[in-house]
N, C-alpha and C positions, 0 to 999 in steps of 0.2 A: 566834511569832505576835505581831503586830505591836497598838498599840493603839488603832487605827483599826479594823482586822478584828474585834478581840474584842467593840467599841462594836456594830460592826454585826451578827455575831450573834448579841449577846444581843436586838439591837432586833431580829432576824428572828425568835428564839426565842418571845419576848414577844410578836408580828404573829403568829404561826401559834399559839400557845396561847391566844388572844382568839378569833382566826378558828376552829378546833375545838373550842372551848367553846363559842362561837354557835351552830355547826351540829348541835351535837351537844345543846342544847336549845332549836332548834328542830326538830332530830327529833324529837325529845319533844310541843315544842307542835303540829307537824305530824301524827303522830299520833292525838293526842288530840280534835284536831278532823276527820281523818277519822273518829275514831270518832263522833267526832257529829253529823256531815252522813250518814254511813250510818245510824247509829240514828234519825234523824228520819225519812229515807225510810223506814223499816222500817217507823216508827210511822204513817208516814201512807199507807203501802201495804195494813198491818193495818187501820187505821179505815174506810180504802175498804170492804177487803174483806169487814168488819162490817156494813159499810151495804147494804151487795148483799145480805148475810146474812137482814139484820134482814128487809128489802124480800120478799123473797121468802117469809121466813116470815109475814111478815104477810098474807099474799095467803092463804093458806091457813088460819090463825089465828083472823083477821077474818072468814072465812067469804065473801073475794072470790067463790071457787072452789069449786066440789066434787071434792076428792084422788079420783082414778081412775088408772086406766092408761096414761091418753093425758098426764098430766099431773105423776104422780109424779114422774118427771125434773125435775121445778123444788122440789122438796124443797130444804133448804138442802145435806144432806149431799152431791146431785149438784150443784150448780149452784157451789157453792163452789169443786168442785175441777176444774168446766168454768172457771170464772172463772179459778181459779190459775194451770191449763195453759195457756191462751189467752196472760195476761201474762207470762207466763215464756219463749213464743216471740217475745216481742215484745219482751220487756227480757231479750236472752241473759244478761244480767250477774245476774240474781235469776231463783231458783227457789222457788214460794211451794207451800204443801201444809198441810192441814188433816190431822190422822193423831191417832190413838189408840191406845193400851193394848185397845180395846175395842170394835173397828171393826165395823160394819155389814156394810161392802165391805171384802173386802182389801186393795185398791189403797192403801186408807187405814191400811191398818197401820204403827206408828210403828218406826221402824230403832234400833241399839241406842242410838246420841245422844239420840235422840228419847227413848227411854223411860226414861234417865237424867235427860233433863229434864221428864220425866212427873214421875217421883217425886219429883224435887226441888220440884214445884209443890204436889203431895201432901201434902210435910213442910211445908211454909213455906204457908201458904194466905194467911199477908199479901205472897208475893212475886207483882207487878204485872206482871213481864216478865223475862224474862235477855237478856241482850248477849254475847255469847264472841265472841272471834278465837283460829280455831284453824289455822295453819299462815298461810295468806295469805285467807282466807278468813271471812266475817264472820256470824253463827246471830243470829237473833232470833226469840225464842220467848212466843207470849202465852199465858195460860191460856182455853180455855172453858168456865165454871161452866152448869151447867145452871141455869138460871130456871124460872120457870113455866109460860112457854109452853113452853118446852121438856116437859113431864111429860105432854103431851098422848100423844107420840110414845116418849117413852122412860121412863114414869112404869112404871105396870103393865101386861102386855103384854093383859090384857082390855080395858082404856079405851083401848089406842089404834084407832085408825081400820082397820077389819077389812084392808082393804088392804094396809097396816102390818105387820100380823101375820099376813100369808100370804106377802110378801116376805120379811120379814127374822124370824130364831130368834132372833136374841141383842141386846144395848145396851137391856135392860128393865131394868125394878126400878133406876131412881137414885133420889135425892133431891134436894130441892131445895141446892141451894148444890154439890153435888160435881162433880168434873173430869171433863169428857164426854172433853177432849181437848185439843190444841193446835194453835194457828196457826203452823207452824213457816217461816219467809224464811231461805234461802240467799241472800247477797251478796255478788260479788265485790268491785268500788267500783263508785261512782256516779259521775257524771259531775262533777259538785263534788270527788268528794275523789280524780280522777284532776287535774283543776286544781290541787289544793292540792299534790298528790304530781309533776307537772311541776314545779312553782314552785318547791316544794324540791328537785329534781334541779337546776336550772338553777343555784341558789344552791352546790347543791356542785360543781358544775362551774366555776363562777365560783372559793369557796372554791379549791377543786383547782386550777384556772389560777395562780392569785395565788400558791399556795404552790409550785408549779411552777418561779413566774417567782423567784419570791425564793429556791430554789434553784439556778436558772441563774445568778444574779445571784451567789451564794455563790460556785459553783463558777468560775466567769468570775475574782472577784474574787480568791479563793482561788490559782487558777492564777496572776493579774497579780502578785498577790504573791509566792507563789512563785518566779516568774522574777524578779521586782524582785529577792527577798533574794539569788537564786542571782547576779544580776547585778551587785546591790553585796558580796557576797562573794567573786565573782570579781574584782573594783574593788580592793576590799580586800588581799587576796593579792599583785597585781600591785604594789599602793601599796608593801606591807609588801616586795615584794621590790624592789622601785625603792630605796626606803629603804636595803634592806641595801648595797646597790649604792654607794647614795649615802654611807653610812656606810662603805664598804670604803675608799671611793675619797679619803674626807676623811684616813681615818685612813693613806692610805698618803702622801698631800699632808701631815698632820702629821708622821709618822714623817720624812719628810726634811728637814722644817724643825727636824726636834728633832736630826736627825747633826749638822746645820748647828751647833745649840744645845750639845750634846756635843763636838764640835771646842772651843769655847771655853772650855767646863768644865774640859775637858781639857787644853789648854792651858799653864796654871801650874803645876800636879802635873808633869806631863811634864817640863817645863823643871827644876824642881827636883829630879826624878829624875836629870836628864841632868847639872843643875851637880852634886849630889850623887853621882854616879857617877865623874863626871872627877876631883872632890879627891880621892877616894879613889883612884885611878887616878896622880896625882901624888905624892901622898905614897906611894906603895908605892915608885915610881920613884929618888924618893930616899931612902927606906930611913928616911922619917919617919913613918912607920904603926905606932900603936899601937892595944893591942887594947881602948883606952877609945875610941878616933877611931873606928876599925872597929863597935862595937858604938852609938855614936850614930848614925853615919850610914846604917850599916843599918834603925836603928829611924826613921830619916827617909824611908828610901826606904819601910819597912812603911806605914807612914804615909799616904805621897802613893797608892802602890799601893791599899789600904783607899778613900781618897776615892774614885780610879778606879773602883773595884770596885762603890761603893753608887752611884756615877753610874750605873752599867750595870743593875744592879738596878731604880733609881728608875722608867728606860728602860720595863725588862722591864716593872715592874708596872703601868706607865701603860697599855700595849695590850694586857694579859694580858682576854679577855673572861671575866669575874667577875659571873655574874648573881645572887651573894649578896647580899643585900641587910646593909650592916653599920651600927653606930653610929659616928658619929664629929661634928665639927664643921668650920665653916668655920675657922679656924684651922687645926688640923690637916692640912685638905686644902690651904691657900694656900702653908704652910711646907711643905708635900712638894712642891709643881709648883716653888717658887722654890729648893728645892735642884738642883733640876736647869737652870735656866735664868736662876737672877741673875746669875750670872758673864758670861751672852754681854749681859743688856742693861746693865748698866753699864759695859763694856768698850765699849757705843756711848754712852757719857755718857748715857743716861737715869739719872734719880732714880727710885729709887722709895720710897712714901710708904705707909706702910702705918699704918693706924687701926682693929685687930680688937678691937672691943669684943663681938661676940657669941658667949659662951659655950658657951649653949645646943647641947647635943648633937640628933641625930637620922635615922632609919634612913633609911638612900638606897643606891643601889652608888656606892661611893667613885669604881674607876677613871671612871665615865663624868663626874660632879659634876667627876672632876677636868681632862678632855679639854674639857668646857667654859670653865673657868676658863683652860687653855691658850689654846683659841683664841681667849677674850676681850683676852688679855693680848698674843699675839702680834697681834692685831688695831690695837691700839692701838699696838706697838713698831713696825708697818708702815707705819702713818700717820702717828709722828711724823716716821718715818728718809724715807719717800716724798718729804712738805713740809719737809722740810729745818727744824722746829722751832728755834726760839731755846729753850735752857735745857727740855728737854722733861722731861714726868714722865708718871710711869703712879702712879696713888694707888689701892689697895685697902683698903677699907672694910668692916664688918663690922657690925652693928647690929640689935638689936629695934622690933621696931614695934607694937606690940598684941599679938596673938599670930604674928605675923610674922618672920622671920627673913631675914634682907636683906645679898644683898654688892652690894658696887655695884663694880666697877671704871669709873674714869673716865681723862681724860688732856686736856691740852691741845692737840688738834691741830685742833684748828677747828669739829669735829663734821662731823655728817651732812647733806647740804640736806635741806631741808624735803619737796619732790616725791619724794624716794625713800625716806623713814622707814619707808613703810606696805610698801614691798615687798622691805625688808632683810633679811624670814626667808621669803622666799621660793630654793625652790631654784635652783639656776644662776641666780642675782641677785648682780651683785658688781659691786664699788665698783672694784675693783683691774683695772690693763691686761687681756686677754686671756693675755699671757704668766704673769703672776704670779697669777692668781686664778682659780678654778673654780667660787666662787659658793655651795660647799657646806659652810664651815665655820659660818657662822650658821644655817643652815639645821638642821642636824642639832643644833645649843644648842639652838634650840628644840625641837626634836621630844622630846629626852633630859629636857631640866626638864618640857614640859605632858606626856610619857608616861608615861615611868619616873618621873620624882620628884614628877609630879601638884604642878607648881607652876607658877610665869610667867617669861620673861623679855620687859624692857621695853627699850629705848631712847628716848633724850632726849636732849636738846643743855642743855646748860649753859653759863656766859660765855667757858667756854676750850674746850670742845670735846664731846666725845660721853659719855653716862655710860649705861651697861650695867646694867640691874640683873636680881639671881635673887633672885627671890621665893619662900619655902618656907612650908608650914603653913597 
């Protein structure tokens, strides 16, 4: 996971935990104010229904009227709960009902909620009203205390109005201040807290959209990425085996410029094997062979044989693939490539000029550190012998620089032009004919020192010609 992706979702983590805390109190404040847009209607549904109440007892109280037969039905206990039914067909959403512990009528008998919230009005006589939401559903409940006018009708059952007391047996003998009953409102919602309750639907719908989009946007992104990595590590793959390719193909282009380098090595041992074979060959002939002659010159021939032998070694271990990483220094590694290839470039009168002042040891893989040094070195013996040099040299150099450790090979063949510097470690890029050059021996120095040895190699021109350097540390 990439650190653009992680930036983004933790910013999308962060966006959706701000956006579900929001929603999730303003459920809360949502809520809370349907509860009080419905308890206000309740309240002012109740105080209505109080004032019809009141109205109507006082018709009869005040002595508007004379209570009879034709007229009882405007009593408060009917008329309240003709009033209740009427609104209740007309607002389906509330159902309103006057009920008692202690009813007159049955109709008005209280259900077991109801007389739960009887007796809680019983215990608490300072409680004013209750509010409950029970499933989706919304109770509001007032008390009503019998007053004075009330004690006309439900005081003692001899004082009230003979009428009274040939209709109805029972709701005598209260007192002043006690619970005749309650105003009990069923409420679905109201039309205000069905507004408040769209408003907040719409917002989580909105919410939900947004967190929708910003996971399409994840997954979208998610997948881009995905293909991206699977596509630069197919890149990758293909790179790393073009590389090996490129690296088979240098090391087989070195390998025969090194027979080439080996012929020369070989060369002078041989020959002294061969004069040292024919003296002893003559002297046998004429019967001048002793067994002091015979035992030098054999230990002559051991000799030149042994050189042969650790030429062929040197060989082996240059292209032996060794991905141990070991300690050694630039010294070390300069004096092993040049026993195997001083003999061919001084044999073409180059000098070589060596100045190893850097001690300093450090872990690398030898054989590759030393394939570069090769083809730094054969690089420059190309360009002196190509341009036909006056007096030519190849100079290796060795030195610290801060915490720097630095070879430089350089040489006086004129250097590099200037338009082609930048694209000298680039692969199949080469200075050399089509027949002599393939483009991939600097190419693969650099890959070797910025991969494996996590260091640089530079190029630069100097007054006589091109200078090489490997940077370490």
């Amino acid at each position: 996971m990439n650190k653009h992706l992680k930036i983004f979702i933790g910013f999308a983590l962060v966006i959706s935990a701000v956006l579900v805390a929001k929603l999730y109190y303003e459920r809360i404040e949502t809520e809370k104010i349907k509860k009080i847009s419905i308890e206000y209607e309740a309240k002012s549904i109740t105080n209505l229904l109080l004032a019809f109440r009141k109205t109507y007892q006082d018709i009869f109280i005040k002595n508007y009227t004379t209570l009879d037969e034709k007229n009882i039905d405007f009593l408060p206990v009917t008329t309240t709960n003709k009033i209740s039914r009427m609104f209740s067909e007309y607002n389906l959403d509330s159902i309103i009902k006057t009920v008692s512990d202690n009813p007159r009528n049955q109709i008005n008998q209280a259900d077991k909620r109801q007389l739960d919230v009887i007796a809680e009005f019983k215990k608490d006589t300072n409680l004013k009203y209750q509010f409950k939401k029970i499933d989706d559903k919304y109770y509001y409940s007032q008390p009503l205390y019998i007053k004075q006018s009330c004690l006309k009708c439900h005081g003692k059952k001899e004082n009230a109005p003979e009428i009274i007391q040939k209709k109805y047996t029972k709701a005598y003998d209260y007192k002043f201040g006690e619970l005749r009953g309650i105003i009990d409102i069923e409420l679905k919602q109201t039309k205000l807290s069905m507004v408040i309750e769209e408003d907040y639907q719409y917002k989580q719908i909105s919410v939900g959209g947004f967190l929708i989009i910003i996971l399409l946007i994840f997954f979208a992104y998610s997948r881009y990425n995905y293909l991206l990595e699977k596509q630069l590590k197919e890149e990758l793959e293909k790179n790393q085996k073009k590389d090996k390719q490129i690296f088979h193909q240098n090391k087989m282009a070195q390998m025969g410029e090194m027979l080439s380098m080996i012929a020369h090595q070989w060369r002078q041992p041989l020959s002294a094997i061969n004069a040292t074979s024919i003296s002893i060959n003559l002297k046998a002939r004429f019967d001048d062979l002793n067994n002091k002659d015979v035992i030098a010159k054999t230990d002559k021939i051991s000799d030149y044989s042994q050189n042969l032998s650790n030429t062929i070694n040197d060989f082996r271990n240059l292209f032996i693939s060794n991905k141990k990483r070991e300690w050694t220094d630039f010294t070390e590694l300069v004096k092993n490539i040049l026993s195997i290839i001083e003999v061919s470039i001084i044999n073409q009168n180059i000098e070589l000029i060596l100045d190893l002042n850097c001690k300093k040891r450090f872990e690398i893989y030898p054989n590759e550190m030393k394939q570069v040094i090769l083809n730094l070195i054969q690089n420059a013996q190309e360009v002196l012998l190509s341009r036909r040099v006056e007096n030519p040299f190849i100079k290796i150099s060795t030195y610290e620089k801060g915490e720097k450790y630095i070879l430089e090979i350089s040489d006086n063949g004129g250097g590099v032009k200037k338009e082609i510097i930048e694209d000298i470690f680039h692969p199949y890029f080469s200075t050399k004919s089509k027949k002599n050059g393939m483009g991939l021996g600097l190419y693969m120095c650099n890959a070797i020192i910025e991969e494996h040895c996590k260091g640089k190699l530079t190029l630069s021109n100097s007054k006589d010609g091109a200078v090489f350097r490997v940077i370490l540390g």
